[in-house]
Structure formats: structure tokens, C-alpha cells
BABA-159092 format. One line per 10 residues: their letters; for each residue z, x, y of C-alpha. Coordinates in steps of 0.5 Angstrom, whole numbers. Example, Ala and Ser with C-alpha at 12.3 -4.5 7.8 and 13.67 -1.06 7.14 Angstrom:
2
AS) 16/25/-9 ~ 14/27/-2
***
This chain:
300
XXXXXXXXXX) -220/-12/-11 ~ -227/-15/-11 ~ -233/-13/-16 ~ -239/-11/-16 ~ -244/-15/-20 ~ -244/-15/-27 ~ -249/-10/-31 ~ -253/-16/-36 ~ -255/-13/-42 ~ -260/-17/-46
XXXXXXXXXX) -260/-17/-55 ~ -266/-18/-58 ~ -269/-20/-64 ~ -272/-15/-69 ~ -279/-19/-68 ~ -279/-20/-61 ~ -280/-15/-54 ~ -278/-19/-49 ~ -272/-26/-48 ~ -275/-34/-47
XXXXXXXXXX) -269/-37/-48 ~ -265/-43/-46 ~ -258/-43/-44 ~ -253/-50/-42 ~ -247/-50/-39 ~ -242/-46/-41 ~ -247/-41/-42 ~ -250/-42/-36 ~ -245/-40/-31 ~ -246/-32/-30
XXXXXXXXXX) -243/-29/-24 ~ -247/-25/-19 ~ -251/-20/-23 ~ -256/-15/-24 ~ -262/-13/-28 ~ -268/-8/-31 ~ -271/-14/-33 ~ -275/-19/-28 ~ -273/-26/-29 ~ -277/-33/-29
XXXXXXXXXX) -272/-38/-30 ~ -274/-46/-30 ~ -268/-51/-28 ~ -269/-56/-33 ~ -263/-60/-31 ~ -258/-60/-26 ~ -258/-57/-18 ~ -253/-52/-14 ~ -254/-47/-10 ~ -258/-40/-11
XXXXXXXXXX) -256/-34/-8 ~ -262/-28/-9 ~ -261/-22/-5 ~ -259/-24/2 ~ -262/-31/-1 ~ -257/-37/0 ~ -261/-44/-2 ~ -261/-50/-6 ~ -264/-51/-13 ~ -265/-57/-17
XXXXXXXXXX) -268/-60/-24 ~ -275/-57/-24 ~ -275/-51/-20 ~ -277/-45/-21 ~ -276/-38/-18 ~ -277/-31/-21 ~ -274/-24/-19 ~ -275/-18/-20 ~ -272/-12/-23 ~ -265/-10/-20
XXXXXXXXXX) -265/-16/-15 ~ -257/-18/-15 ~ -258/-27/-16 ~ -253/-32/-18 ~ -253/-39/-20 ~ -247/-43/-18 ~ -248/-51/-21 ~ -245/-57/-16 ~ -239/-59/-19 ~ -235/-57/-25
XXXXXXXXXX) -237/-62/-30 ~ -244/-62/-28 ~ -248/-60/-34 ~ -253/-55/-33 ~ -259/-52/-37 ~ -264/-47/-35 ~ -271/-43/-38 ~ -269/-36/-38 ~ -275/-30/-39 ~ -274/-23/-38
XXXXXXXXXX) -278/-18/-39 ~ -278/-10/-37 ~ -284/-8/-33 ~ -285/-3/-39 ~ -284/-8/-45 ~ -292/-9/-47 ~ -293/0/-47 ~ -294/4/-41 ~ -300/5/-40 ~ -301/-3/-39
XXXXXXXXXX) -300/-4/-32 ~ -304/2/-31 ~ -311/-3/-33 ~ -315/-5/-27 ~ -314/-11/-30 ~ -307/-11/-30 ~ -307/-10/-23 ~ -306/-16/-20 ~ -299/-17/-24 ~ -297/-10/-22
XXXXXXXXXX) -297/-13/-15 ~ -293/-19/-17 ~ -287/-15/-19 ~ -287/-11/-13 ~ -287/-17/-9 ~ -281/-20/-14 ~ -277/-16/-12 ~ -276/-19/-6 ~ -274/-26/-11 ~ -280/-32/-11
XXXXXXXXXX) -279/-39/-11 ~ -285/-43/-14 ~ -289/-49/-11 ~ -295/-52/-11 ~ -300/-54/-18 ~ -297/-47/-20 ~ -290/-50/-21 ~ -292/-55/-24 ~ -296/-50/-29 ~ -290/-46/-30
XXXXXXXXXX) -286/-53/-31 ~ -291/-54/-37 ~ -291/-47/-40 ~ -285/-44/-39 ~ -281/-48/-45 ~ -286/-47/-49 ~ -285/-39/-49 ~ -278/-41/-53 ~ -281/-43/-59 ~ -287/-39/-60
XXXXXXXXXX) -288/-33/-65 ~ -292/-27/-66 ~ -297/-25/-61 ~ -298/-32/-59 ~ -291/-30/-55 ~ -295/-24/-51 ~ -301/-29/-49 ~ -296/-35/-46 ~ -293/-30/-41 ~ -299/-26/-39
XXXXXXXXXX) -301/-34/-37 ~ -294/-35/-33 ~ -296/-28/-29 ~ -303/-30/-28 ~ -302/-37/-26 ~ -297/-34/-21 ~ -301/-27/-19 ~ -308/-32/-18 ~ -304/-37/-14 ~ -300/-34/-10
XXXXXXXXXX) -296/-41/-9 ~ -289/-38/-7 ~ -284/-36/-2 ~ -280/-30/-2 ~ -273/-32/-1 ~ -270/-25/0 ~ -271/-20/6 ~ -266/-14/2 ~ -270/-9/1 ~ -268/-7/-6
XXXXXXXXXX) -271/0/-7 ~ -269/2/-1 ~ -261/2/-4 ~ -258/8/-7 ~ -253/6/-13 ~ -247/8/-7 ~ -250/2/-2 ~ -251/-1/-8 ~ -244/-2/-10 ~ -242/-3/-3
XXXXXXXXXX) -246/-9/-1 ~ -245/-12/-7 ~ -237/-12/-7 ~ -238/-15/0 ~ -242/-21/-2 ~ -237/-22/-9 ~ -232/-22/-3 ~ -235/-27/1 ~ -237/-32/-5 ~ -229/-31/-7
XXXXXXXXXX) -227/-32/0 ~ -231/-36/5 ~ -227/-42/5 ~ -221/-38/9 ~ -222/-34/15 ~ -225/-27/14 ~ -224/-22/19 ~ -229/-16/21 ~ -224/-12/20 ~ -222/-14/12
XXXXXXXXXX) -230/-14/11 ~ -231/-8/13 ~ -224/-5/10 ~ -228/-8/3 ~ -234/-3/5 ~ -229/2/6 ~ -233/3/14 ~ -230/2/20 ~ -233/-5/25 ~ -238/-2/28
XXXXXXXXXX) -241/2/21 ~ -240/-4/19 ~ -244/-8/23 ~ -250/-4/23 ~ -250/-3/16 ~ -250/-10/14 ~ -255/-11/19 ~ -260/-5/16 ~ -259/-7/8 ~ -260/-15/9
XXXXXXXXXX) -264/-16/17 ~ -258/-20/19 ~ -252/-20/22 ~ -245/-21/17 ~ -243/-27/21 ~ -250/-30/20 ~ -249/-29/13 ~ -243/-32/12 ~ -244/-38/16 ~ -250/-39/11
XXXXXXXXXX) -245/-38/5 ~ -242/-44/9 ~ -247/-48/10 ~ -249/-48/3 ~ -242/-51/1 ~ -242/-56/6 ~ -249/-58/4 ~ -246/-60/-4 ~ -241/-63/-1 ~ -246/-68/4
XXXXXXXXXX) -250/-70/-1 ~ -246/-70/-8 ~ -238/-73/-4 ~ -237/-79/1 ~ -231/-74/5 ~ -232/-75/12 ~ -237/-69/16 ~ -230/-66/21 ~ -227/-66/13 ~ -233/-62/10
XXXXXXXXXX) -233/-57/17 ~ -226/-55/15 ~ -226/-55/8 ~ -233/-50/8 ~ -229/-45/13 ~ -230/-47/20 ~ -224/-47/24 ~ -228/-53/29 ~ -232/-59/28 ~ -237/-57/35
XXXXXXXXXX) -237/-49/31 ~ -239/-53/24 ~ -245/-57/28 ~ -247/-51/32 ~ -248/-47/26 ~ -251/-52/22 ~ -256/-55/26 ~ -259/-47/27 ~ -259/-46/19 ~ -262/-53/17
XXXXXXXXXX) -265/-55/24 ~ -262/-62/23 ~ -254/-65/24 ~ -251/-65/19 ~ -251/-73/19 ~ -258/-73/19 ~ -257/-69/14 ~ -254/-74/8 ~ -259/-79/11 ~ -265/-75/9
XXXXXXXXXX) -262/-74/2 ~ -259/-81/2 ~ -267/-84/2 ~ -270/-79/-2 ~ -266/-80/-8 ~ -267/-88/-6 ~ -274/-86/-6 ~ -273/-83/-13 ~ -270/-88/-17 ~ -274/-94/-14
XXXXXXXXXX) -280/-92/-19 ~ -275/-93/-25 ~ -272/-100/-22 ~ -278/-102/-21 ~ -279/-102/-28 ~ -273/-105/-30 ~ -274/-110/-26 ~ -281/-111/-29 ~ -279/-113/-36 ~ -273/-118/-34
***
């Protein structure tokens, strides 16, 4: 039976308020889980796919995403043997007192959290701040700890250089829909390469089809199937960039019963063909190493 999404409690250290840590592989490989803590984590290496709320996307070295409290996230890494490291921060909204947000001053942060509910992905010179200060706050002591977050939140908060990623309304779940939704999602993680049915999705939620459909449909603002299918596609996109398994292959493998079904879905989700896919990320990682070979070549 599928599970709902792990209840992660932080242990702190008598002498500090809130977590800056960084985690490898194993350690790194949490299943879907939730939180009281809104989370900033910076991928310091490796790449793999991010699933936020409703969210399905891909991340990689230098990524920065911040979710808030009680929003359900998991971080797969590409391959088993791939290395993964990441920057974790978490913090509750009450940590620095009750009052604190209260502050006119604090205002702007206040905003920032409410809108991390729906998850955030940095961009911009904003990340590249996040990228400099967030490793910093691991090794930090005393007070000086406070000061380095409040940075990181007002760099955020003023820039407002990020796209939210997750169209789940969070507060809007009581602990019931809660439960419900998220053994759904669990399911699907587990079991989107073989073919799932309606009528076995909807016996996991304990709704008949119709129920089913409206309620998915009314917690994540889409359908079941689109989601599924973006679950899909995400696999299919490792696959393409990180194998050189032939595309009807990966169409297969990823859970689609037709070559023709595997293109049409991933030309509405990527807004590209799955060829022109693995071209583009074939040049750019020609692209990224071509500085290093360069140098090589400069001192032969």
C-alpha cells in the first residue's frame, strides 16, 4: 500500500535555532516528505529530478529552490551511482520569536514565506548571491548565523528573482485531502512506468472515477493524466540526456504504450521533440566543457 509522505523532524544542536547543513549521497536521498520548516536547499552537485507540490522539473549543480512550510518535495538524483550534495536550511517561521515577523520591517519576509508555499526557484544575480552566502551559513557561529539568513531572505524578498513552481494550494488541505493526495502522488512515483488505471488510482484515494477526477483536478489545477504524464516525461528527459538508448526505447521504458502518444506528450510538455531535445543538451554541455579544453590546450 502506498504511504503518505514522511513527517521529517530536525535535531538541533543546543547552541543553534535553526539547521545549515549539507548532506551527500546516501544521506541525501529522502523520500517525499514534509515539514514545519521552510526549506532553502542549494545543489552544490549532481542533477536529477525535483518534484515540489504538483511541481515535476529538473535540477542540477548550482540550483537553488526554497519551499515553504508543509509543502510535500522530494529530490530523485539521475543515476544510483551518481553523487549528490546539497546545502540544507530550515528554519520555522517562529524561530527568531513571535513577535519578529510582526515588525514592519519584516514585512517583506513575512510576504516571502506565504509565497514559498507554492515552492520558488531562484534565477538571476539573486541566485548567484544565494550560491555565495548559503554555504557560508554551515560553518557560521553565534549571532553571526541569524545575520547571514536574514541576508539570503532579504536578497530574495527585494529581488524577487524567482519562479514559483507549484500550483497546489497548501493551506487549502485539510490533513484528510492531505493524506489522500499524497498516497496518490507516492503511487505514482512507485508505478508510473507500468500502466496505471483510473479506476486503480482512484481505489488508492478511496473515490470512485468521477470523484476522483474533480478532486485531483481541484487540489493540483490538472488533470491526473497530465500529471502522470509529467512524472513521464521527466524520466524520459534523464534518460535522453544521461543514455544513448534509442528514443521508441525511452517512450517505453518511461510508460507510454506508443511511440506517436510518447512524442505527443513530450512536445506539449517541453514544447520540443524529444530529438531536438537531446541535440540541445548535446550542444550545451559541448558548450560548457569547451572553456576547459580550451585551457588544456593552452598549455600543451
Amino acid at each position: 500500500m502506498a504511504k503518505r509522505p514522511l513527517i521529517e523532524k530536525l535535531t538541533l544542536t543546543e547552541d543553534a535555532s535553526f539547521l545549515a547543513r549539507t548532506y551527500c549521497t546516501p544521506q541525501f536521498e529522502v523520500p517525499w516528505h514534509q515539514h514545519l520548516e521552510t526549506e532553502i536547499i542549494l545543489f552544490n552537485e549532481g542533477e536529477g529530478t525535483a518534484f515540489i507540490g504538483n511541481y515535476i522539473g529538473h535540477f542540477k549543480s548550482g540550483d537553488v529552490f526554497v519551499m515553504g512550510a508543509n509543502l510535500p518535495h522530494m529530490f530523485q538524483n539521475s543515476r544510483a551511482e551518481m553523487k549528490v550534495s546539497a546545502t540544507v536550511i530550515q528554519f520555522t517561521a517562529n524561530f527568531w520569536g513571535t513577535l519578529f515577523l510582526e515588525l514592519p520591517e519584516a514585512k517583506p519576509i513575512q510576504q516571502l514565506l506565504q509565497t514559498a508555499l507554492q515552492g520558488l526557484r531562484l534565477e538571476g544575480d539573486c541566485l548567484y548571491q544565494l550560491q555565495r552566502l548559503l554555504p557560508q551559513l554551515e560553518n557560521a557561529q553565534g549571532f553571526q548565523r541569524i545575520i547571514l539568513l536574514c541576508q539570503c531572505l532579504q536578497q530574495i524578498a527585494s529581488t524577487r528573482q524567482f519562479v514559483k513552481v507549484s500550483t497546489q494550494e497548501v493551506k487549502s488541505l485539510n490533513s484528510k485531502q492531505r493524506e489522500r493526495i499524497d498516497k496518490v502522488y507516492q503511487y505514482t512515483f512507485s508505478n508510473f512506468q507500468e500502466l496505471i488505471a483510473l479506476n486503480t488510482i482512484a481505489g488508492i484515494a478511496d473515490m470512485s472515477v468521477p470523484a476522483f477526477c474533480n478532486y485531483f483536478r481541484k487540489s493540483t489545477k490538472k488533470t491526473y493524466i497530465d500529471f502522470l504524464n509529467e512524472v513521464r516525461i521527466g524520466y524520459a528527459c534523464r534518460q535522453l540526456m544521461e543514455t544513448q538508448k534509442n528514443i521508441e526505447a525511452i517512450g517505453y521504458e518511461s510508460g507510454f504504450n506508443t511511440l506517436a502518444n510518447f512524442n505527443k506528450q513530450f512536445l506539449k510538455i517541453k514544447k520540443i521533440n524529444p530529438s531536438q531535445f537531446r541535440r540541445q543538451y548535446s550542444r550545451a554541455v559541448t558548450a560548457a566543457l569547451a572553456p576547459t579544453q580550451d585551457a588544456v590546450r593552452s598549455f600543451e
